[in-house]
C-alpha positions as CSV (number, residue, x, y, z in Angstrom):
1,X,125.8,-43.2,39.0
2,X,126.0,-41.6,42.7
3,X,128.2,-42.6,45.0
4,X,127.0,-41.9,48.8
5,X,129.6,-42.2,51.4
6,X,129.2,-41.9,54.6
7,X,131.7,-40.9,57.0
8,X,131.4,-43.2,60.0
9,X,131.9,-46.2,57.6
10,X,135.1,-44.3,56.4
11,X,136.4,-43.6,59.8
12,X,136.1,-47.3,60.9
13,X,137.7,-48.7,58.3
14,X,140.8,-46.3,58.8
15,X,140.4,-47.4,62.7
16,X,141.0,-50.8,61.5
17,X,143.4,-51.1,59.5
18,X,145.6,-48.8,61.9
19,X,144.9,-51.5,64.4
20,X,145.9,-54.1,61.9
21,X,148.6,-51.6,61.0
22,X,149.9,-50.7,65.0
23,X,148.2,-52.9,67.5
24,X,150.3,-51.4,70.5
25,X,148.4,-48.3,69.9
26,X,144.9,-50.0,70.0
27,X,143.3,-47.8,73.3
28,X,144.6,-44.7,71.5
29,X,142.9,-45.8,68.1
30,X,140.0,-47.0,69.7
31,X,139.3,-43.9,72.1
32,X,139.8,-41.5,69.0
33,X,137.5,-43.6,66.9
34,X,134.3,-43.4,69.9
35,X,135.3,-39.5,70.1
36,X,134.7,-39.4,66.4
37,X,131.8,-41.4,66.2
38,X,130.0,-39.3,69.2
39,X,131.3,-36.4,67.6
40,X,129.2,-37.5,64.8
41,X,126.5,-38.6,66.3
42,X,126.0,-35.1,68.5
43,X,126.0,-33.0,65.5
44,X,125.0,-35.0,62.6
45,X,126.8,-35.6,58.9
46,X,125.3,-31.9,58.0
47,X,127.9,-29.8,59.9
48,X,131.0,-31.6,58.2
49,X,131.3,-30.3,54.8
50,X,134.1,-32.4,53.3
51,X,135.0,-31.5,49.3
């Protein structure tokens, strides 16, 4: 059985439960959370090597 997951589905479901979590901090979670993702996006899955 393989498990494939993918990190932008990760980081937005950490974005919201903090949100849930802290919802006076929603600009900071949410401006972290489009840095990520275009962060991501720019230069692909393949440069993160998480283990």
């Amino acid at each position: 059985m393989n498990i494939n997951l993918g990190l932008t589905p990760l980081i937005s479901l950490v974005a919201g439960i903090l949100i849930l979590v802290m919802p006076k901090l929603l600009n900071f979670i949410v401006a972290i959370y489009l840095i990520m993702i275009g962060l991501i996006g720019l230069f692909g899955t393949g440069a993160l090597h998480i283990r």
